[in-house]
C-alpha positions as CSV (number, residue, x, y, z in Angstrom):
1,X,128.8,102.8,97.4
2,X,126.8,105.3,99.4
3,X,125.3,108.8,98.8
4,X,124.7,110.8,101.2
5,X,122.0,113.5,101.0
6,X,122.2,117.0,103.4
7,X,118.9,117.7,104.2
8,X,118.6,121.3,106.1
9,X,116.6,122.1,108.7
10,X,116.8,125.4,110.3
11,X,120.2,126.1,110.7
12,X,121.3,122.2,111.7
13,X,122.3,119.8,108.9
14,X,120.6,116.3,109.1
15,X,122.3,113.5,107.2
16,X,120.3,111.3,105.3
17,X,122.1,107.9,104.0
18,X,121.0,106.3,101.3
19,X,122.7,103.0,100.2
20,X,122.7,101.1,97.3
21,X,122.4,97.9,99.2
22,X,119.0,99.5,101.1
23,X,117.6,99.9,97.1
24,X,118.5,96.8,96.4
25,X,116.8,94.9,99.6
26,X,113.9,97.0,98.1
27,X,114.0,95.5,94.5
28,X,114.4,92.2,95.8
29,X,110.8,92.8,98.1
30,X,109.0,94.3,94.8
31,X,106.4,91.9,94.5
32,X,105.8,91.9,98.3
33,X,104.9,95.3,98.1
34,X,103.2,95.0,95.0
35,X,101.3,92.8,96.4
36,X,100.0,95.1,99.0
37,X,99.0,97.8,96.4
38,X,96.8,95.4,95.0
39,X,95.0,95.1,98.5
40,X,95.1,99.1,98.3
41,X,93.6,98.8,94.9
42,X,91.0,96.5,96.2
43,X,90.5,98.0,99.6
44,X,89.4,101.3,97.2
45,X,87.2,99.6,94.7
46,X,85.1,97.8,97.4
47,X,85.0,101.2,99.9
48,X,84.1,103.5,97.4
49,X,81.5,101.3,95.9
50,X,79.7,100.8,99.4
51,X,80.0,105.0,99.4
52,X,78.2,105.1,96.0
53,X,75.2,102.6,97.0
54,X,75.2,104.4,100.3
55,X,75.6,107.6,99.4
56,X,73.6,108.1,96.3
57,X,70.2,107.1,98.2
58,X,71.2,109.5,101.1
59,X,71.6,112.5,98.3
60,X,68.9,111.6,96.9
61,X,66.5,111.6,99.9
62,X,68.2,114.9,101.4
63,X,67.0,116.8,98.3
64,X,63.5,114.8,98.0
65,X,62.9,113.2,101.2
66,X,60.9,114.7,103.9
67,X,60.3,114.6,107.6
68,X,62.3,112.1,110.2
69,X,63.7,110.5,107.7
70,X,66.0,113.4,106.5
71,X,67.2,114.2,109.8
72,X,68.3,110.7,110.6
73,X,70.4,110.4,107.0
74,X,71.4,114.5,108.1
75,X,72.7,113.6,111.6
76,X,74.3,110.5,109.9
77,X,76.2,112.3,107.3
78,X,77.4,114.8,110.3
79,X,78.3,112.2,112.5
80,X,80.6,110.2,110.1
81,X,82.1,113.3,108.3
82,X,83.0,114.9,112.1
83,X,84.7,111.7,113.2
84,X,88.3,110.1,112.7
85,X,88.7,107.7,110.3
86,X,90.6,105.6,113.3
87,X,87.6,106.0,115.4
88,X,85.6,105.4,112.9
89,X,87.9,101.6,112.0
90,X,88.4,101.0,115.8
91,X,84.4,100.7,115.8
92,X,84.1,98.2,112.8
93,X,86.9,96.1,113.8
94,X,87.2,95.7,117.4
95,X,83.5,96.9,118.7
96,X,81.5,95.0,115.5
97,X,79.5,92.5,117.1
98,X,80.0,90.3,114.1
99,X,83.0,89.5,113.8
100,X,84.7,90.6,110.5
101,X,88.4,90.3,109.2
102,X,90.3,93.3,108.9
103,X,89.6,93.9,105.2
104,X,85.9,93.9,105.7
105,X,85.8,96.0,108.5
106,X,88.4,98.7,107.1
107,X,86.2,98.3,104.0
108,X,82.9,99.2,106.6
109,X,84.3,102.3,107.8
110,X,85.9,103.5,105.1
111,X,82.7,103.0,102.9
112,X,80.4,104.1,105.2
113,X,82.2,107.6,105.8
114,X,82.7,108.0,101.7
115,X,79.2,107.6,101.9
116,X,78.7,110.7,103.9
117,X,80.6,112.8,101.8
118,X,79.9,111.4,98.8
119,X,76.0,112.0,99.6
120,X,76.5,115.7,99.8
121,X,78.3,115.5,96.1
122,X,75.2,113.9,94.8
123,X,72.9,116.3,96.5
124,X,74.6,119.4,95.0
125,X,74.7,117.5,92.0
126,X,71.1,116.9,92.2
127,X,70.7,120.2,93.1
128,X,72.1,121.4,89.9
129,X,69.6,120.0,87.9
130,X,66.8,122.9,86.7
131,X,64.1,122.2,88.2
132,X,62.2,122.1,85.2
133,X,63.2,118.9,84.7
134,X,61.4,117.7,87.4
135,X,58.2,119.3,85.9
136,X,58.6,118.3,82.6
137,X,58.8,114.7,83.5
138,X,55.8,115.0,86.0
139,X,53.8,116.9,83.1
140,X,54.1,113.8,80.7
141,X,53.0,111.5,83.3
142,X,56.1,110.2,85.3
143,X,55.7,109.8,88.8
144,X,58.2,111.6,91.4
145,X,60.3,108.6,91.7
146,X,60.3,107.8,87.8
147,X,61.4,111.3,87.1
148,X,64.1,110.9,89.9
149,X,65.2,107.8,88.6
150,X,65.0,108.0,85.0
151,X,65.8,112.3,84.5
152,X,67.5,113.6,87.3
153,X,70.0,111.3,88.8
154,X,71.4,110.2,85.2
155,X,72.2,113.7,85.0
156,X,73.3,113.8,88.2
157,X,75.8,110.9,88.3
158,X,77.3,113.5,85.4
159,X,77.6,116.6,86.9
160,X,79.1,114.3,90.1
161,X,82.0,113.2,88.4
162,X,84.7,116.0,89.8
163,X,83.5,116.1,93.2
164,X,83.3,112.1,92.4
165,X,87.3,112.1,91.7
166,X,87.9,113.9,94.4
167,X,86.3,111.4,96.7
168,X,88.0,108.5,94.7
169,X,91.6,110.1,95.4
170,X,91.1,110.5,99.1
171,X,89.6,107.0,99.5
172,X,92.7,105.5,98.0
173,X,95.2,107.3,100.2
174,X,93.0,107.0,103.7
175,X,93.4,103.2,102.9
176,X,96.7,103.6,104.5
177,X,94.8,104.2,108.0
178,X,94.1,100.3,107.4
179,X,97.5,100.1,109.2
180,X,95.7,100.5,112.1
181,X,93.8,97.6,112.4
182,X,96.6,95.2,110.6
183,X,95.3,94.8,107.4
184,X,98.0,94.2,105.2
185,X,98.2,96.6,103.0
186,X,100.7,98.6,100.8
187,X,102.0,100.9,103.8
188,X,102.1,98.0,106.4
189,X,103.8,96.0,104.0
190,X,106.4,98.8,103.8
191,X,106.4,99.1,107.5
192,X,107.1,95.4,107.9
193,X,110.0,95.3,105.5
194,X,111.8,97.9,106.8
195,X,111.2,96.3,110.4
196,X,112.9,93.5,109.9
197,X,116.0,92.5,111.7
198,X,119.4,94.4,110.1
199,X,117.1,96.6,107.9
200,X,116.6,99.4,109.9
201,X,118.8,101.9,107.5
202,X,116.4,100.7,104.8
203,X,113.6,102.9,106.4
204,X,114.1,106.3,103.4
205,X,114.1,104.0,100.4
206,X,111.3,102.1,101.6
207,X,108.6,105.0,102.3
208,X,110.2,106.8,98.7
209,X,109.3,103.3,97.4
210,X,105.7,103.1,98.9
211,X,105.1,106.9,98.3
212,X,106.0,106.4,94.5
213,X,103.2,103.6,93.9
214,X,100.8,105.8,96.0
215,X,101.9,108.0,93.4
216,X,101.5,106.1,90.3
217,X,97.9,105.1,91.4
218,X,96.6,108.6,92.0
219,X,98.0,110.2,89.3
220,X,96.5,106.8,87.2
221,X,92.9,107.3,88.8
222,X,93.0,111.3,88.4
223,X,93.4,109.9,84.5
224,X,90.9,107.6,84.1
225,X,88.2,109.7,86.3
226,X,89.7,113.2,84.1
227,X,89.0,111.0,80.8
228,X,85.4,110.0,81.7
229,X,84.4,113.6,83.1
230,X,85.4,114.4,79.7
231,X,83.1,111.7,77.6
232,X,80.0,112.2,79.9
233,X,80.6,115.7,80.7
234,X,76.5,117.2,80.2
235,X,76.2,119.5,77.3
236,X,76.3,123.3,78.1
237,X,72.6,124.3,79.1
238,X,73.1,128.0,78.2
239,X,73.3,128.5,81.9
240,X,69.3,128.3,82.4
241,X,68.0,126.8,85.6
C-alpha cells in the first residue's frame, strides 16, 4: 500500500512516496533510535552544565570583576559566540591534544560556547538586581563576595530562568552538529538507518521520525523549564531599582 504525497514547489509538482513498509522498517529500529536520543538527552545535560559552571563565574566577573581579567572572559565570550559550532567541535575533537572520545569533546565545545552566551544571561540577570541590594548587604557587614554569593546571584539564578530556557532548547537541538565528529547520536542514528543497503526510499519517514522525538523533547524541556520559572519566579518589586 503506498500514499503518495504532491508536494508543490513553484509551479513543478515533486512526488514524495511514502510506504507502509518504509514505516514499518522504522518501527522495527525504534529502540535504535531511542537509543540515540538518550545520548541527545545526555549530550544536553552534560553541555549545558559545563555552560552553567562556566558561565555563571564569567557573568559574574563581567559585572564585578575589574581590569585584565574582564577583557580576557570579554574577548572569550566574543570569540566563542562569533564562531561555528563545527569550528568550534573540529577544535575539540581532532586538534585536542588530549585525546578525547567524541562524546567528550562534542560535550567541550558545546559547553564551552553555552558558556558564552549563557554568561551574558547571568550578567543581565545580575544586572537586574537593584543595586541596593548590594548596599544593604555591605551595610550589615557582608563582604563583596558574601553579598554576591549569598544576595545577588540567588536572585539572579531567578530572574535567569527565561533566557536560561532559551539556552537549554538550543543546546539540545545543536547536539545534532555532533554528526560531525561521529558521535552517535539521535540524527546520525537516523542517518545510518536510512543508509543502509535497500533502504534508501526510507529517507522521509526516518527524518519525520527523528524530527518528532526532537519534538517531544523540546516541547518536554520548554515544560519543565516553563513550570519552574513559574515556582521561583521573584516576587514583583514594585518596579524599584
Amino acid at each position: 500500500m503506498t500514499t503518495v504525497v504532491a508536494l508543490a514547489v513553484g509551479e513543478v509538482g515533486l512526488g514524495v512516496v511514502l510506504q507502509a513498509g518504509d514505516w514499518a522498517f522504522v518501527l522495527r529500529n525504534a529502540e535504535f533510535l531511542l537509543l540515540g536520543a538518550g545520548i541527545t538527552v545526555a549530550l544536553t545535560l552534560t553541555s549545558v552544565l559545563l555552560g552553567l559552571l562556566a558561565g555563571l563565574p564569567a557573568g559574574i566577573i563581567e559585572v564585578y570583576g575589574s581590569g585584565a581579567v574582564v577583557g580576557a572572559v570579554s574577548r572569550l565570550g566574543v570569540l566563542f559566540r562569533g564562531t561555528p559550532l563545527l569550528v568550534i567541535l573540529a577544535f575539540t575533537f581532532f586538534v585536542n591534544p588530549v585525546n578525547v572520545g567524541a562524546f567528550e569533546a562534542a560535550t567541550l565545545g558545546l559547553g564551552l560556547r553555552s558558556a558564552a552566551y549563557q554568561s551574558q544571561i547571568f550578567r543581565g540577570a545580575i544586572q537586574s538586581v537593584s543595586e541596593g541590594q548590594m548596599e544593604a548587604a555591605r551595610s550589615v557587614g557582608m563582604s563583596q563576595v558574601e553579598a554576591i554569593r549569598h544576595v545577588i546571584v540567588p536572585q539572579a539564578l531567578r530572574r535567569s530562568i527565561p533566557g536560561f530556557q532559551n539556552e537549554f532548547t538550543i543546546v539540545l537541538k545543536d547536539t545534532s552538529v555532533a554528526f560531525f565528529i561521529g558521535l552517535a547520536e539521535l540524527l546520525t542514528r537516523g542517518f545510518n538507518l536510512f543508509t543502509q543497503t535497500g533502504q534508501s526510499t526510507a529517507i522521509l519517514e526516518v527524518v519525520l521520525a527523528v524530527s518528532l522525538v526532537y519534538f517531544v523533547l523540546t516541547v518536554a524541556t520548554n515544560q519543565g523549564l516553563d513550570y519552574l520559572g513559574r515556582r521561583f519566579a521573584v516576587p514583583d518589586s514594585g518596579g524599584e531599582r
